[in-house]
N, C-alpha and C positions, 0 to 999 in steps of 0.2 A: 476505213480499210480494216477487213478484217484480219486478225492473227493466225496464223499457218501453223500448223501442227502436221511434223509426219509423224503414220505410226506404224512402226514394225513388227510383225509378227499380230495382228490384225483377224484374225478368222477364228480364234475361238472365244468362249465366254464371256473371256474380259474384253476382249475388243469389240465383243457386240455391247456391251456396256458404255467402252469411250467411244463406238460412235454416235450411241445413243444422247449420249447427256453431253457431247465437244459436237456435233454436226451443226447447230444451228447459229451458233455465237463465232463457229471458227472455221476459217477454211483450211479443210483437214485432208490430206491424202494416207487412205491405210493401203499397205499390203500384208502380201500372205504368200506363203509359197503351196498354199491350199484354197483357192479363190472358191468359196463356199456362199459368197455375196456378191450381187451386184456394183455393191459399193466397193470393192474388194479390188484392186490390180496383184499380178503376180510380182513378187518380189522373196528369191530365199536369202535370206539377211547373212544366213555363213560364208555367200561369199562376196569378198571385203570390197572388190572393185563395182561390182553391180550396186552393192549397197549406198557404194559412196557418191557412186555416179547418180541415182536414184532422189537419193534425198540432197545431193547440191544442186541438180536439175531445178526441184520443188523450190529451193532458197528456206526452208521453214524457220520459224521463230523457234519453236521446241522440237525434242525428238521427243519419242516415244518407244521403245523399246520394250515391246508387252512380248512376245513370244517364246516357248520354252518347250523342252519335254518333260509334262509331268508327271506322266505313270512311270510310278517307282519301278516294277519291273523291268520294263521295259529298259527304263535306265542301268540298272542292272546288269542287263545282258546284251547290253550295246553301248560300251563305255564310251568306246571313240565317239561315236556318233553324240551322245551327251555330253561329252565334253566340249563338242565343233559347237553346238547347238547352243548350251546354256552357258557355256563360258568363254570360247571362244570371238562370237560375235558378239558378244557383250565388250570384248576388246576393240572390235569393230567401230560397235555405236562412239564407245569412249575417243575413239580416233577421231570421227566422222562430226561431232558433236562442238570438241574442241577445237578443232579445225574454222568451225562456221560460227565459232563463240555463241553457241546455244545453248542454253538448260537440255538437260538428258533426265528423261524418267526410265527408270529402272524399280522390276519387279523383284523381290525377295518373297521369304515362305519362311511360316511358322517352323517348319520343318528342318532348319537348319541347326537345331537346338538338340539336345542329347535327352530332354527329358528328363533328366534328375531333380530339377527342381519345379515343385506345382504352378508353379506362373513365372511367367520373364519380362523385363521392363524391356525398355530400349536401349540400355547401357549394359544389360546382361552379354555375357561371351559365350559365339555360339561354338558347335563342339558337332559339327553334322557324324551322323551315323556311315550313310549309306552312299552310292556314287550321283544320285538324284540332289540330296542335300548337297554335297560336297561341291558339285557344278553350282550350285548354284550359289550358294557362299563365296567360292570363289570369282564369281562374277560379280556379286556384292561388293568385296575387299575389292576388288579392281576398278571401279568406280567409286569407290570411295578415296582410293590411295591415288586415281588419276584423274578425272572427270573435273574441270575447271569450276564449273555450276551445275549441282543434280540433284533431285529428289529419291530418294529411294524406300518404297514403301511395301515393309512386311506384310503378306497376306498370311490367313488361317486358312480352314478349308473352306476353300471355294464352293461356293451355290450362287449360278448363273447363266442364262445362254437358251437356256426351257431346254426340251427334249430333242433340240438337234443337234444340240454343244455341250450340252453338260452329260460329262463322261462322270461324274462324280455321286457322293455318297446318296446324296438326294432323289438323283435319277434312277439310282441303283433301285431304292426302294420303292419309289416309284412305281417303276418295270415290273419290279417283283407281283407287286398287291397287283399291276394290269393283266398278267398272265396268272391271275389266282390263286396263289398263295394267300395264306392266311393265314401261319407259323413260321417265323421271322426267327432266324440266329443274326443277332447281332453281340457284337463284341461289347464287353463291360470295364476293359481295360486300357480304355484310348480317351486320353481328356486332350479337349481342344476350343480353339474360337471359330464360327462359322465366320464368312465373310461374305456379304452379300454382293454381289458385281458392281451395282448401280449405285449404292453405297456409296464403295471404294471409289469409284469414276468421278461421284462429286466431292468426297473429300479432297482427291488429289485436285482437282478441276480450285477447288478452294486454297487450299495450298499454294501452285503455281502461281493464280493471280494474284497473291499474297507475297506471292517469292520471299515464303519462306525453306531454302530450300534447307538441304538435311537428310537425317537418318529416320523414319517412322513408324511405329508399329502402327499397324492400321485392320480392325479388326471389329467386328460389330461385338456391342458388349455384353457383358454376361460369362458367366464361367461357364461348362457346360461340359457332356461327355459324346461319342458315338450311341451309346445307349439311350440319353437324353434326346440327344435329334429324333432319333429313329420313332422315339413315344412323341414327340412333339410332331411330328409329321402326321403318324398314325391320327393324332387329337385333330389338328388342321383339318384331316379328310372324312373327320366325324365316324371312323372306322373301332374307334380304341375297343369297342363290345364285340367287334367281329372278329380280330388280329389278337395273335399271341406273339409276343415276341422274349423269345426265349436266349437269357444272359448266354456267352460263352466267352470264352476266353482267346486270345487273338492266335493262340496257338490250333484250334479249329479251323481255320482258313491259311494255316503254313503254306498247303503247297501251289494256291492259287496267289495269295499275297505273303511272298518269301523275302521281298527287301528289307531290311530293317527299318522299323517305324521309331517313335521316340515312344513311351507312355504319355507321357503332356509335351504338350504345344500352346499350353494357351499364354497367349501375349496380353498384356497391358499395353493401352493405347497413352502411357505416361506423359510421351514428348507433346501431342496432341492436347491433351490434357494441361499442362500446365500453360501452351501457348495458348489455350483457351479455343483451340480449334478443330476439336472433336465432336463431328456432327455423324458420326457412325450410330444407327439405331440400335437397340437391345436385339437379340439375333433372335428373337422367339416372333416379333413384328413381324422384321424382314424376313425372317421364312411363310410366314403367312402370305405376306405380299407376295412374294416371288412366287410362290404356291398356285394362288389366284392371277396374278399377271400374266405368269410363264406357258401356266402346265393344263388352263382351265379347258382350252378346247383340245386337248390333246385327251385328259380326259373325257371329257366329252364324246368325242369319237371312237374311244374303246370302251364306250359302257357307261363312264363314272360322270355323274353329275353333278358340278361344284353347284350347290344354292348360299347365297350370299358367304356362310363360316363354316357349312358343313356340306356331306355328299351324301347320297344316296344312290344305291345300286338297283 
């Protein structure tokens, strides 16, 4: 018999991740309150009686609890709604979970850190800036201070999902170089750890069966900044001779990205580490993969033609 997994909040990046690497070993029910998949049923996890009814229907061995709003703006200027969403139902699962004496996974972010210090372990205290962090922290603390059995595992910036989910840094530039740009402002003053989806999907996937559960940063490795992605990308698509990308500073994009950011984000994958159970790849790989996995026919179809490491127009 297989092991049941539900997983909440299901339809973007990362859930096409866990049902990539948990569909075959487990029998998994995701939802979404955005059914963007076949594999997908409708479920909005904020509220508490649907959800509960939902996942005791299923009977599952673990929850899963992937879903959130992640654009900072947005959070920003729709507090309530971020709060119901990243903190509120996270009270939810904690209910729903202990109730049915199951392990709960739960997401965290690089991003609940303040930034003053150039790297943070796992035992670092975090200090959120903005109302993005702040939900989400405290949906953290709240699974940590209630949740009977849980994994909870800090991400950096996300890269996952190819060009129909990844709303993020990678896709951004992406888009750009597809509609022709060739002179790139990117910011020189944001250091952070990428996180590759499929990555993170098998360390947790590692973890649970291990049950070790806990606190973890979980972050593909390498130190690294926005301005470093952005040339490593460029390098990936064999463009670096044809692309300028020109430093600026994050005060050049205030009025489109006005939440407050941290300066650094980058995590140390420490706990991992010393449990000897860090199988997160260098993030310069994993972007290559994800590169070619994700994004090969997409470019393809608008012009760009991936050959084996590099691209030609």
């Amino acid at each position: 018999m297989k092991k049941k997994i539900y997983i909440a909040g299901a339809g973007g990046m990362l859930g096409e991740a866990f049902y990539r690497i948990f569909k075959d070993d487990y029998q998994i029910k995701c939802t979404d309150k955005d059914v963007n998949e076949k594999w997908l049923e409708f479920l909005d996890f904020r509220n508490f009686e649907a959800y509960r009814k939902d996942v005791e229907a299923f009977k599952p061995d673990y929850l899963f609890h992937l879903g959130a709003h992640t654009d900072l703006e947005y959070c920003e200027l729709n507090i309530d709604d971020t709060y119901l969403t990243n903190t509120t139902s996270v009270e939810n699962a904690v209910f729903i979970a202990n109730k049915l004496n199951i392990p709960l996974l739960y997401i965290s972010t690089a991003g609940i850190f303040d930034g003053t210090k150039d790297f943070y372990d796992d035992w670092d205290e975090p200090n959120p800036l903005g109302h993005y962090a702040r939900s989400k922290y405290m949906g953290e603390r709240y699974v940590r201070e209630n949740a009977t059995r849980y994994i909870i595992c800090r991400a950096g910036w996300m890269m996952g999902g190819g060009p129909e989910k990844d709303k993020k840094f990678i896709s951004k530039i992406i888009n750009q170089l597809i509609a022709g740009k060739r002179n790139l402002n990117i910011v020189n003053d944001k250091d952070g750890t990428p996180t590759f989806t499929v990555d993170f999907a098998k360390n947790v996937r590692l973890l649970i069966e291990r049950e070790y559960w806990g606190l973890y940063n979980m972050v593909c490795n390498g130190e690294t900044s926005r301005y470093e992605v952005a040339k490593e990308v460029i390098n990936v698509l064999g463009l670096k001779d044809k692309v300028t990308l020109q430093e600026v500073s994050s005060s050049f994009f205030n009025e489109t990205y006005f939440a407050p950011r941290p300066p650094s984000e980058r995590l140390i994958n420490k706990k991992l580490e010393l449990r000897s159970m860090n199988i997160m790849r260098d993030w310069q790989t994993a972007l290559k993969e994800y590169i070619h996995d994700y994004y090969s026919g997409y470019l393809q179809e608008n012009g760009i033609y991936l050959v084996k490491e590099s691209v030609t127009l």
